[in-house]
ZAZAVO-427983 format. One line per 8 residues: their letters; for each residue x, y, z of N, C-alpha, C, O. Coordinates in steps of 0.2 Angstrom, whole numbers, plus 5000, padded with zeros to 4 digits. Layout:
ZAZAVO-427983
a = X/Y/Z/X/Y/Z/X/Y/Z/X/Y/Z ~ ... $
***
This chain:
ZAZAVO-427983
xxxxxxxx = 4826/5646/5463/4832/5645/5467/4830/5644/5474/4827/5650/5476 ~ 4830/5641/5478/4828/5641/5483/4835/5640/5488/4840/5636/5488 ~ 4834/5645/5494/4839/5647/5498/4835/5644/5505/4829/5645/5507 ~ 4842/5640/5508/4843/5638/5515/4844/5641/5520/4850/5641/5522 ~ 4841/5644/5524/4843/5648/5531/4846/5644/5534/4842/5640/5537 ~ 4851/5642/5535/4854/5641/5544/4853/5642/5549/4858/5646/5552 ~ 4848/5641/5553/4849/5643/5562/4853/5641/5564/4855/5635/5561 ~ 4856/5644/5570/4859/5639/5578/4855/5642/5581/4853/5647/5582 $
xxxxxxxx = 4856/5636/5584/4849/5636/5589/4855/5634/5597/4860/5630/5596 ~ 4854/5638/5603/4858/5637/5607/4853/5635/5611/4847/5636/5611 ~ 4855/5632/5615/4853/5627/5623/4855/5628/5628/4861/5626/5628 ~ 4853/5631/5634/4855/5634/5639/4855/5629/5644/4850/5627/5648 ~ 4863/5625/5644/4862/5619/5649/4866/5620/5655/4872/5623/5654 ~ 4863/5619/5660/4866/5621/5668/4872/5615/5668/4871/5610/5665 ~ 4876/5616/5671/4881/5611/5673/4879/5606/5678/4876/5607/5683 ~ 4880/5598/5677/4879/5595/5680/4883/5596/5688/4888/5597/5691 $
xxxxxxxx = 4877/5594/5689/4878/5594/5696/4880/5585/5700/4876/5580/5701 ~ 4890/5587/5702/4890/5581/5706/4889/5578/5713/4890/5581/5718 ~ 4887/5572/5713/4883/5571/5720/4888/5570/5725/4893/5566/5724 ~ 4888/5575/5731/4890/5575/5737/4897/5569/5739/4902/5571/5741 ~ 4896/5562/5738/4899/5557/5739/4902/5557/5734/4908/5557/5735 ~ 4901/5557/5730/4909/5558/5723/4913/5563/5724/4919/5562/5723 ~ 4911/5568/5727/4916/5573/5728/4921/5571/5732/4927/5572/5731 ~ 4919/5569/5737/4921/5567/5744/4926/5561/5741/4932/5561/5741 $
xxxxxxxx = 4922/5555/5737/4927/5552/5736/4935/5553/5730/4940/5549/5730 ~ 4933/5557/5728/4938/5559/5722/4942/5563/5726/4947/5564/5724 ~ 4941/5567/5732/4944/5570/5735/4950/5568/5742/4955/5571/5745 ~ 4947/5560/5743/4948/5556/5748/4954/5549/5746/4957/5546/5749 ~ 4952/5549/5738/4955/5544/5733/4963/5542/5736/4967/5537/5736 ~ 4964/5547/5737/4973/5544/5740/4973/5539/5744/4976/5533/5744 ~ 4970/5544/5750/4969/5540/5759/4966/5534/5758/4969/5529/5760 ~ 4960/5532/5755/4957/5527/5754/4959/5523/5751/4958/5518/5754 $
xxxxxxxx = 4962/5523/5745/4970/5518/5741/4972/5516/5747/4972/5510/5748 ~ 4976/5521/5752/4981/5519/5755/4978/5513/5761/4980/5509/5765 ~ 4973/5515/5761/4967/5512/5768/4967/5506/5765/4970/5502/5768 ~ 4963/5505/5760/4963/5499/5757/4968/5494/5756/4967/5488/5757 ~ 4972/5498/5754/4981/5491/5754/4982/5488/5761/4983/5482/5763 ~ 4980/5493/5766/4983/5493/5773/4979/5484/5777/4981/5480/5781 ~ 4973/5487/5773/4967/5482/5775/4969/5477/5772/4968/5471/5775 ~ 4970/5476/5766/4973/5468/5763/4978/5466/5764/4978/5460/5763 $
xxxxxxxx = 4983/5470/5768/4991/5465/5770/4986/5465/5777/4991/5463/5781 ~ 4984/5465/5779/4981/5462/5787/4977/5458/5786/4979/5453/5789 ~ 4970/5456/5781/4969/5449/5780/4973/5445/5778/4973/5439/5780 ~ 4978/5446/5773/4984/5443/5769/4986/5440/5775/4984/5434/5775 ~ 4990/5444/5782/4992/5441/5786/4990/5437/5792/4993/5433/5796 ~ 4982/5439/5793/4978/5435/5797/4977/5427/5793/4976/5422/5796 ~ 4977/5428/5787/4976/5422/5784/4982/5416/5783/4980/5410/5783 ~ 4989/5419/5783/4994/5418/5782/4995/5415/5792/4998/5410/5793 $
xxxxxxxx = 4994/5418/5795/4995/5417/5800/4993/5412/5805/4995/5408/5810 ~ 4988/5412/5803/4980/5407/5806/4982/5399/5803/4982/5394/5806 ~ 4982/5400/5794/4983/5394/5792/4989/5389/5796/4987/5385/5799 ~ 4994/5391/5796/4999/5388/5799/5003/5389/5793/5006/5383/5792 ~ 5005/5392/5788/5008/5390/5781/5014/5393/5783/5019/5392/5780 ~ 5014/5397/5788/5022/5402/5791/5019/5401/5799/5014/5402/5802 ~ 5025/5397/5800/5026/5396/5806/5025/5403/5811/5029/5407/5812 ~ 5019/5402/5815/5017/5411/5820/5021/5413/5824/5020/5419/5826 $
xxxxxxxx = 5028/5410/5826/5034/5413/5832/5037/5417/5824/5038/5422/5827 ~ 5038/5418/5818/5039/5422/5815/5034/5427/5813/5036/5432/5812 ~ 5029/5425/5813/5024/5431/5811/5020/5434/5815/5019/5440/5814 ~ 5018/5428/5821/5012/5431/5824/5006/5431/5818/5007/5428/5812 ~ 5000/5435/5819/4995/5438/5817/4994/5443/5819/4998/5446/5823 ~ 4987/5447/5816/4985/5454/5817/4979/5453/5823/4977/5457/5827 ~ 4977/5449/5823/4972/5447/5827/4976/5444/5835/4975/5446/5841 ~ 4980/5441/5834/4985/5439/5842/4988/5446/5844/4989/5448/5850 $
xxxxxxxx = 4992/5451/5836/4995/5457/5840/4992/5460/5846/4993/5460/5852 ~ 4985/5462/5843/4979/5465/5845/4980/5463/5853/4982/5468/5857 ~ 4977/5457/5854/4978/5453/5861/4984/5456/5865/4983/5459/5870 ~ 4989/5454/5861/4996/5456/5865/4998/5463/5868/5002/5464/5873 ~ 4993/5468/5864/4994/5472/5867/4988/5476/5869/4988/5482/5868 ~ 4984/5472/5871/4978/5473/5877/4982/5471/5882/4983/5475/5885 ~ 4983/5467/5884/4988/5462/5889/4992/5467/5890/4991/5469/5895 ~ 4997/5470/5886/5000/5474/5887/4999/5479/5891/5003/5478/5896 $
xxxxxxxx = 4995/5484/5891/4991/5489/5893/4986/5487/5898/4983/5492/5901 ~ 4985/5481/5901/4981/5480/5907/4985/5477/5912/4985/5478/5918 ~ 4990/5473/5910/4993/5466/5913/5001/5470/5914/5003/5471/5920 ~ 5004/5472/5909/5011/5473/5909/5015/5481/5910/5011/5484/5914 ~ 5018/5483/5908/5023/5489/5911/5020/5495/5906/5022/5501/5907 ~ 5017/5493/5902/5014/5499/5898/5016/5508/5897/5019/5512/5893 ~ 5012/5508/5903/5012/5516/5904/5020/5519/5905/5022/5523/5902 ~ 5023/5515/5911/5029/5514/5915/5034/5516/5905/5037/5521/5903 $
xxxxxxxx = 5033/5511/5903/5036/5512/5895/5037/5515/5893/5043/5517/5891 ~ 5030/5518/5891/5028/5524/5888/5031/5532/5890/5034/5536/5887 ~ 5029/5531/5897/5033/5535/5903/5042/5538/5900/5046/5542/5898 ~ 5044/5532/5903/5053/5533/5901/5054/5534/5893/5057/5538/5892 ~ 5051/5530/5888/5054/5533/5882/5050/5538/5881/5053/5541/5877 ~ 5046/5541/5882/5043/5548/5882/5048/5556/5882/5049/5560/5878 ~ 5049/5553/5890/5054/5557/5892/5061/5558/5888/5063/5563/5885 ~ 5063/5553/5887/5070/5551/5882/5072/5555/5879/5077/5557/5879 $
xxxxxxxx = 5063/5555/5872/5064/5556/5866/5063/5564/5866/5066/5567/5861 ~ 5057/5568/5873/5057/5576/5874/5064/5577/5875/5067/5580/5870 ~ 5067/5575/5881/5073/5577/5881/5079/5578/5875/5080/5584/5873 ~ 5081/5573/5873/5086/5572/5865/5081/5574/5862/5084/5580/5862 ~ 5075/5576/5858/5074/5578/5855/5073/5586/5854/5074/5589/5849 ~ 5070/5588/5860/5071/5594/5861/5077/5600/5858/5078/5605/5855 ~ 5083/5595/5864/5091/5597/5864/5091/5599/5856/5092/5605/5854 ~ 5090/5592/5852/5093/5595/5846/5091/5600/5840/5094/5601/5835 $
xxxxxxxx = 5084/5601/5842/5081/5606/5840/5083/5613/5842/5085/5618/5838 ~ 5084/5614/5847/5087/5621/5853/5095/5621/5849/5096/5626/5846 ~ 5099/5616/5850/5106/5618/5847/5106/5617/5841/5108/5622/5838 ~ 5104/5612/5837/5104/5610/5831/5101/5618/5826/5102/5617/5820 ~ 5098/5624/5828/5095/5626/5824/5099/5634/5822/5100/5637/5817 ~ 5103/5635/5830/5106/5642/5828/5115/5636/5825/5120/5638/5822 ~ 5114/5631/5827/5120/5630/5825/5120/5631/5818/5124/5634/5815 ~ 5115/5629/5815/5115/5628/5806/5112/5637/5802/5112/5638/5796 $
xxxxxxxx = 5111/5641/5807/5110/5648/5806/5118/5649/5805/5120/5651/5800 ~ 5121/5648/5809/5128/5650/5810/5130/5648/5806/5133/5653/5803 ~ 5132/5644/5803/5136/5640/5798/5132/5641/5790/5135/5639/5785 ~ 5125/5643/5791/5124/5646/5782/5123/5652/5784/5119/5655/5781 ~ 5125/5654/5787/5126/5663/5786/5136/5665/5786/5139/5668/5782 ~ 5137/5663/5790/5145/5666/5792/5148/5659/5789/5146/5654/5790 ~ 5153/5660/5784/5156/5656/5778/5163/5652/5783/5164/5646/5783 ~ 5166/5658/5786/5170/5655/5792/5168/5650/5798/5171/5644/5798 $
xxxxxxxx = 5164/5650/5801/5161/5646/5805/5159/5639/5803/5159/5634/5806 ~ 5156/5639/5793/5155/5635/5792/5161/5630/5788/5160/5625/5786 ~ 5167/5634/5788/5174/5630/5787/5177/5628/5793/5183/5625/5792 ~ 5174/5628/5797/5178/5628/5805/5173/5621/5807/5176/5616/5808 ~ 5167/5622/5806/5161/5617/5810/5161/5613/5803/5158/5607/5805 ~ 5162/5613/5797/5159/5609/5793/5162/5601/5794/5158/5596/5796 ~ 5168/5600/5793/5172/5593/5793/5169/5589/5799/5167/5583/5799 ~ 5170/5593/5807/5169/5588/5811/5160/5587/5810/5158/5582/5812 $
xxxxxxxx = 5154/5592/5807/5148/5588/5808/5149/5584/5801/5145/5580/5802 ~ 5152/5582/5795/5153/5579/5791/5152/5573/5795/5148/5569/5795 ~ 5159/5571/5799/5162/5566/5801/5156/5561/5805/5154/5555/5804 ~ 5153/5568/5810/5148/5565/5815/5141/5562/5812/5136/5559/5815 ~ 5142/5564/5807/5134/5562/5803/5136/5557/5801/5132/5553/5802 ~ 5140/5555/5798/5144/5549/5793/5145/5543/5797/5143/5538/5795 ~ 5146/5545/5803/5149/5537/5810/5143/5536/5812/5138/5540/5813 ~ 5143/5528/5811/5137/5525/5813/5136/5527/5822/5140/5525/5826 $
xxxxxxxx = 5131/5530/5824/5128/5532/5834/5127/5527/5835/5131/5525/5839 ~ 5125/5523/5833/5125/5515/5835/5131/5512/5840/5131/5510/5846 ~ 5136/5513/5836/5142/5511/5837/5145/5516/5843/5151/5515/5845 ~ 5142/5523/5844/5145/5527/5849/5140/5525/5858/5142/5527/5863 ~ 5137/5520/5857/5131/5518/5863/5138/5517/5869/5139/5521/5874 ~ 5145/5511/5867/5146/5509/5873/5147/5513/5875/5144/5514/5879 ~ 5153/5521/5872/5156/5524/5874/5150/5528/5879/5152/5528/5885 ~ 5145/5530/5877/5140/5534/5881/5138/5530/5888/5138/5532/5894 $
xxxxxxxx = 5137/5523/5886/5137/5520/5896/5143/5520/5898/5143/5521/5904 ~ 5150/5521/5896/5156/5523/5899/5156/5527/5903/5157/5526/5910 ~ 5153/5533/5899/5151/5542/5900/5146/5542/5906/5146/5545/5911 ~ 5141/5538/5903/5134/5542/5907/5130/5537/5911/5126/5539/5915 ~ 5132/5529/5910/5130/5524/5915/5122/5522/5910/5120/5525/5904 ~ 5118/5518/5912/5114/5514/5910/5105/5519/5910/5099/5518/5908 ~ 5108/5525/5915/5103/5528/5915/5100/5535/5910/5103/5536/5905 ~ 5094/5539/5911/5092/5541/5906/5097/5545/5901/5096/5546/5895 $
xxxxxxxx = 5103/5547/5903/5108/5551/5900/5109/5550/5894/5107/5554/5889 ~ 5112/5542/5894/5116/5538/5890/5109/5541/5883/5110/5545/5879 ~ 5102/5536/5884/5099/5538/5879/5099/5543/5876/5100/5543/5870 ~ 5096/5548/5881/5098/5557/5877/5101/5556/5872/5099/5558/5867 ~ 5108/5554/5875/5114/5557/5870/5112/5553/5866/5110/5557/5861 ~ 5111/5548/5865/5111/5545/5858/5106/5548/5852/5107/5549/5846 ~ 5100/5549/5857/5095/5552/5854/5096/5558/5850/5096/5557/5844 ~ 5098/5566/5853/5103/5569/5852/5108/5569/5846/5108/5574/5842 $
xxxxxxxx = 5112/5565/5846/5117/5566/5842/5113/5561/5837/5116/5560/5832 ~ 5109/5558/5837/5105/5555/5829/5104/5560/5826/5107/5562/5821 ~ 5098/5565/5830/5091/5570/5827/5095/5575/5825/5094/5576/5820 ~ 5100/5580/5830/5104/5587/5827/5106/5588/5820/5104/5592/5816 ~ 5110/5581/5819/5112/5582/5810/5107/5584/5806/5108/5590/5804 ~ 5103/5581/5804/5099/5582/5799/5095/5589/5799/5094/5592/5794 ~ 5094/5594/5808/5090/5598/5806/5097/5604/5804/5097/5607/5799 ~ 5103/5604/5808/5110/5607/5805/5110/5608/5798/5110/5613/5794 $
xxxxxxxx = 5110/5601/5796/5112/5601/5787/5105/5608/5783/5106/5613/5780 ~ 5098/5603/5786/5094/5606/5783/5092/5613/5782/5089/5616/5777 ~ 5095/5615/5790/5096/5625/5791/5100/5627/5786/5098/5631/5782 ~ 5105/5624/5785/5113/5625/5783/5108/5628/5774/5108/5634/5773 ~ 5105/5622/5771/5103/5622/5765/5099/5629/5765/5102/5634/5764 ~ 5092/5630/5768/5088/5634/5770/5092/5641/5771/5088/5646/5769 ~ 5097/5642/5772/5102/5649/5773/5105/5651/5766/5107/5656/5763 ~ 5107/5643/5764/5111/5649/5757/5107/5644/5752/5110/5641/5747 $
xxxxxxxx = 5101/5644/5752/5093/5645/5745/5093/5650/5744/5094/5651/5738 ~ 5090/5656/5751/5089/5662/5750/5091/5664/5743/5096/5663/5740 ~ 5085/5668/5741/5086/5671/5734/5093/5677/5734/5091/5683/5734 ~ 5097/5677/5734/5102/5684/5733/5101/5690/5730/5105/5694/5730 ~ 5097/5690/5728/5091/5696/5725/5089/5699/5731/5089/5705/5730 ~ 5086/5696/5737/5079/5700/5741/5087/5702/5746/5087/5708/5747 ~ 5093/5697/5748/5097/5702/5749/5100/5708/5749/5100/5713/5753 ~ 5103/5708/5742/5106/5715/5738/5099/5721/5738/5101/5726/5739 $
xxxxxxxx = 5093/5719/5736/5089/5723/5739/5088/5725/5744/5089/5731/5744 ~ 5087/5722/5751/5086/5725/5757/5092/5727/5758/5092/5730/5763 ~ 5099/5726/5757/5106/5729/5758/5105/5735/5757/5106/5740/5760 ~ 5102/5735/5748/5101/5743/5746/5099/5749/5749/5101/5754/5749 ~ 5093/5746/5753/5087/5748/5754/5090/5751/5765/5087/5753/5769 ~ 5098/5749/5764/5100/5750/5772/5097/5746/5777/5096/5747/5783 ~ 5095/5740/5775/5094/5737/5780/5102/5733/5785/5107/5730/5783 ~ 5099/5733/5792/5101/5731/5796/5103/5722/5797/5098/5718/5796 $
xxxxxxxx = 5108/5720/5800/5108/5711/5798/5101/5709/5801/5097/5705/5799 ~ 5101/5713/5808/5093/5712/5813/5088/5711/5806/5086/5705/5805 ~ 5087/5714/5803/5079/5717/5799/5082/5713/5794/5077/5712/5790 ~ 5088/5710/5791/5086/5706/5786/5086/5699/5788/5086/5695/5783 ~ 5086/5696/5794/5087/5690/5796/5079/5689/5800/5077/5684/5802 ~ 5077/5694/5801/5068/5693/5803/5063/5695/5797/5057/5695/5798 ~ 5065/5697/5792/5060/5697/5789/5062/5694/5779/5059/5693/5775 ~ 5068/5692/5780/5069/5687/5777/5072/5682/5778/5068/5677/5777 $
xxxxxxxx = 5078/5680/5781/5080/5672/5783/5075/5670/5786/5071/5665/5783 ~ 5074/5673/5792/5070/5668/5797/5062/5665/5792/5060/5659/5792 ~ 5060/5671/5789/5053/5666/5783/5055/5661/5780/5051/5656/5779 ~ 5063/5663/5777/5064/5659/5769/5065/5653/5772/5061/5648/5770 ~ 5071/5650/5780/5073/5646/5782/5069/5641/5785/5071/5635/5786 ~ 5062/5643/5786/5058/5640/5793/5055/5635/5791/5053/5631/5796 ~ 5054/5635/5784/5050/5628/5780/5056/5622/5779/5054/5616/5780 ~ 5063/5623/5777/5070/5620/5777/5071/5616/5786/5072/5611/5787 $
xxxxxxxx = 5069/5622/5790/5070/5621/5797/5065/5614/5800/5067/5610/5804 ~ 5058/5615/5797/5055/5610/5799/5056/5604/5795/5054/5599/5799 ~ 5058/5603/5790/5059/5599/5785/5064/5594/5789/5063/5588/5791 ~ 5072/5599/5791/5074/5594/5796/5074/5591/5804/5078/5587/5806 ~ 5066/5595/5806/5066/5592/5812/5061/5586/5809/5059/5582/5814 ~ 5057/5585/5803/5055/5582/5802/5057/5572/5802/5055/5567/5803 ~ 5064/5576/5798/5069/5571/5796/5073/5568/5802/5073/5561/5803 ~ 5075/5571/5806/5080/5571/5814/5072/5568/5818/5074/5565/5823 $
xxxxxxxx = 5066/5568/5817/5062/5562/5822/5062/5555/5820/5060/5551/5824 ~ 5064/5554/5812/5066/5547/5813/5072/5545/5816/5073/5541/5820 ~ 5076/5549/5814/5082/5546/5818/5083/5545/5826/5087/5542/5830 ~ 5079/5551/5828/5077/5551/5836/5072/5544/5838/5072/5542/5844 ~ 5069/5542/5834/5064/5535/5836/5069/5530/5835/5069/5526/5840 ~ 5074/5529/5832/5077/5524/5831/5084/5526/5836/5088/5521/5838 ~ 5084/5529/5837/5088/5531/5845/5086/5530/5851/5088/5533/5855 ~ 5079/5526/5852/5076/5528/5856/5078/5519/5859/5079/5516/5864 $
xxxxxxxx = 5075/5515/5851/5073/5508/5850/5082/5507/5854/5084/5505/5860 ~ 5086/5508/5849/5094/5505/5851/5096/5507/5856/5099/5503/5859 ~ 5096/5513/5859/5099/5515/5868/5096/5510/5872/5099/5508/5877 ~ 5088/5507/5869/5084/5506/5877/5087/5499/5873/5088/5496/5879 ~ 5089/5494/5869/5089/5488/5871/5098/5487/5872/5100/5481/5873 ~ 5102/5492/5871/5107/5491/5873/5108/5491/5883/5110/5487/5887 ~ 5105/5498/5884/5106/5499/5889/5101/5503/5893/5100/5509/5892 ~ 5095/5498/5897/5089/5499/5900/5087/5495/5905/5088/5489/5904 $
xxxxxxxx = 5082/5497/5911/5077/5494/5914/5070/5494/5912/5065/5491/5913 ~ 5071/5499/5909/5064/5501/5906/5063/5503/5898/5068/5503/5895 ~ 5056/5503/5896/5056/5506/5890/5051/5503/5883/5048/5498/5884 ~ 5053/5506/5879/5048/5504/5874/5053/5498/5870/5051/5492/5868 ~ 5059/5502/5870/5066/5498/5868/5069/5491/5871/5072/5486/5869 ~ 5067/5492/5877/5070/5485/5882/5065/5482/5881/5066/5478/5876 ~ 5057/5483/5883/5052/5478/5881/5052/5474/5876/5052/5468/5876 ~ 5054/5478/5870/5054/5474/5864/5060/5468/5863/5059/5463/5860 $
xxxxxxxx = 5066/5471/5866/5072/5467/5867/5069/5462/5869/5068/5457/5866 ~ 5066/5462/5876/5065/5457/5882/5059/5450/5877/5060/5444/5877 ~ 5054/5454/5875/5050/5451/5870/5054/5447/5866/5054/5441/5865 ~ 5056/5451/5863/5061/5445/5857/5065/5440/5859/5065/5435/5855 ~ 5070/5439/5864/5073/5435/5868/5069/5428/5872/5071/5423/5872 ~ 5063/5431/5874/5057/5424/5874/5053/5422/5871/5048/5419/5872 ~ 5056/5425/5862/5052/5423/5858/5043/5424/5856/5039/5420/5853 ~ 5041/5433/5860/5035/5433/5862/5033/5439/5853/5032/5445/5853 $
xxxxxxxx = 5034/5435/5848/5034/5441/5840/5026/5444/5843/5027/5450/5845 ~ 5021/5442/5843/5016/5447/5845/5018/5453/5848/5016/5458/5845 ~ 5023/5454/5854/5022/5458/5856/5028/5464/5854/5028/5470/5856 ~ 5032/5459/5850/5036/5464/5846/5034/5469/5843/5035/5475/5844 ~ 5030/5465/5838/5026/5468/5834/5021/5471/5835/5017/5474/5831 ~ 5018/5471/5842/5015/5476/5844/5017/5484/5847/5014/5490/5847 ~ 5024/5482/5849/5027/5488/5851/5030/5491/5845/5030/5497/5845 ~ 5032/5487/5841/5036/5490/5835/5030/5496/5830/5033/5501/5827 $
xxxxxxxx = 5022/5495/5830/5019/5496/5827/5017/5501/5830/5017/5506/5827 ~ 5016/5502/5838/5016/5506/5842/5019/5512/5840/5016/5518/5840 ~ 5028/5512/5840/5033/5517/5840/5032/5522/5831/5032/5528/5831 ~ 5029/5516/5825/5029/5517/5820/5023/5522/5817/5023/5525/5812 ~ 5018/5520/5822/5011/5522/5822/5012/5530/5824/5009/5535/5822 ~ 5018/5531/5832/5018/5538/5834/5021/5543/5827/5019/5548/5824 ~ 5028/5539/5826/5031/5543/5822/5028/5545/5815/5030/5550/5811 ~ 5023/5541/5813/5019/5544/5808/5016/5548/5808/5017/5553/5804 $
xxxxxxxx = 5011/5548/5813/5007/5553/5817/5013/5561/5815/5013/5564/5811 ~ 5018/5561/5822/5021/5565/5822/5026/5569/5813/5028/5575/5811 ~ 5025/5566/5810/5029/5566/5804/5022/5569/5800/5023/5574/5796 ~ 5017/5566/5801/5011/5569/5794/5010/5578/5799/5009/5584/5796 ~ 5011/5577/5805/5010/5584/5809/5017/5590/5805/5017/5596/5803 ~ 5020/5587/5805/5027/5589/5803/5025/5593/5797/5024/5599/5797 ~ 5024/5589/5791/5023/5589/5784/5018/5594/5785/5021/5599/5784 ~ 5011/5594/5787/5007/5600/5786/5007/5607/5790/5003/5611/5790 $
xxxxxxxx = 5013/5606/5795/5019/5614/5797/5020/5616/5792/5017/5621/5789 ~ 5026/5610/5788/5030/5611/5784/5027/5615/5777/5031/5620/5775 ~ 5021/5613/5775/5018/5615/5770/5014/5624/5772/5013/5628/5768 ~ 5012/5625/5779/5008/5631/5781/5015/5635/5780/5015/5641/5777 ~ 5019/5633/5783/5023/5639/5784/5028/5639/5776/5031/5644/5776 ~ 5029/5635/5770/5030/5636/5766/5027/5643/5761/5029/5644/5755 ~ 5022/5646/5765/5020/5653/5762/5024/5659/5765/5024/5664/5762 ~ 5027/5657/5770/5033/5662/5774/5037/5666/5768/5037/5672/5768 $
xxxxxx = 5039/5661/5763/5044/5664/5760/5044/5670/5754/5042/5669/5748 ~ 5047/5675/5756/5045/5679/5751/5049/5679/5747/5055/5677/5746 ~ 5045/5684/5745/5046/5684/5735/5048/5691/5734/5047/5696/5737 ~ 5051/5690/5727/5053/5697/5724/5048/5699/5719/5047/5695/5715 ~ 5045/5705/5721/5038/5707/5715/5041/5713/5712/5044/5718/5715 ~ 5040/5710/5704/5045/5713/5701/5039/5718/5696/5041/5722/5692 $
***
């Protein structure tokens, strides 16, 4: 009879090791997708544009925007532009951060306040600011006011509402606790609201800066001498799409910017919120 021993035999194998640039790119794969697209609707459009197959007073190219706003920036009002809607959008945008923030404290915390204030911010959020512009040159004339306001009552809504939510998310748990536990409305509105809220809070100042860009575009070609919004008006009116769309990319390029800045606030201070450890 003859018997078979079975060994295993085991192989002591190190983990591959991957190279540097794969890392980087598996790590980078979103941005460079998104990089990628970005870069093919721009030859799409230099070729589209150059051909003649779409007539250039609609499209322009990416290669004349370019031009147009070099010229811009040497030759025309640029800075002066940049200067006034600048200011515009600190001013209105600040405002509505400053009031917009204990206002929406107020109204998720105190249930009266929020039966008192709720219908008219419904209303105000609902009516197109567009259509409140003449009323504001009635009010405040052609100068920076007018845009404020508009700017302003675009951006407030969204950070109000988004408080509003941020106030009554709070866990009602970490309340009846720290109620238990004697605490004071002080000591539970600093070491809880203000954590749980602050991620809610930026979220809608996140949201209230597009509506603040686009208050910015509509005040200035309603009602301006200056601006990023007149330019573009004035632009369009003789027919100049290059420089449209160079201003237009300009406003869209800030607000990205500002907006990706927002989102990775939004996501640091997303550890703020505390937890019930049970």
């Amino acid at each position: 009879m003859i018997s078979t021993n079975k060994m295993a035999t085991y192989v002591d194998e190190e983990p591959l090791e991957i190279p540097g640039w794969k890392r980087w790119l598996y790590k980078n794969e979103r941005g460079l997708l998104g990089l990628f697209g970005i870069v093919v609707v721009l030859v799409l459009w230099e070729i589209l544009g150059r051909s003649g197959a779409i007539d250039p007073v609609f499209t322009s190219a990416p290669s004349l925007i370019l031009v147009a706003g070099i010229n811009y920036f040497t030759e025309g009002n640029a800075l002066l532009d940049l200067k006034v809607s600048g200011s515009e959008f600190l001013v209105g945008f600040l405002l509505s951060i400053v009031i917009g923030i204990p206002f929406g404290i107020m109204m998720g915390w105190y249930d009266k306040i929020n039966a008192f204030l709720d219908p008219l911010v419904n209303f105000l959020y609902s009516a197109p600011r567009i259509a409140l512009m003449p009323v504001f040159i009635i009010w405040f004339g052609i100068d920076m006011t007018s845009k404020v306001a508009i700017i302003f009552l675009g951006s407030i809504f969204p950070i109000i509402i988004n408080t509003i939510v941020g106030i009554r998310t709070i866990d009602p748990v970490l309340l009846n606790v720290a109620r238990s536990h004697m605490a004071n409305d002080f000591q539970i509105f600093r070491t809880i609201v203000l954590p749980s809220t602050v991620p809610a809070v930026i979220s809608g100042i996140r949201l209230g800066l597009g509506h603040a860009l686009i208050g910015i575009v509509v005040g200035e070609m309603v009602a301006a001498t200056a601006g990023l919004g007149y330019t573009m008006h004035q632009a369009g009116a003789s027919f100049q799409t290059d420089l449209v769309f160079f201003i237009l990319i300009l406003i869209s390029g800030c607000g990205v910017l500002c907006t990706e800045l927002l989102r990775r606030l939004e996501r640091k201070f997303d550890k703020w919120r505390p937890e019930l450890h049970k």
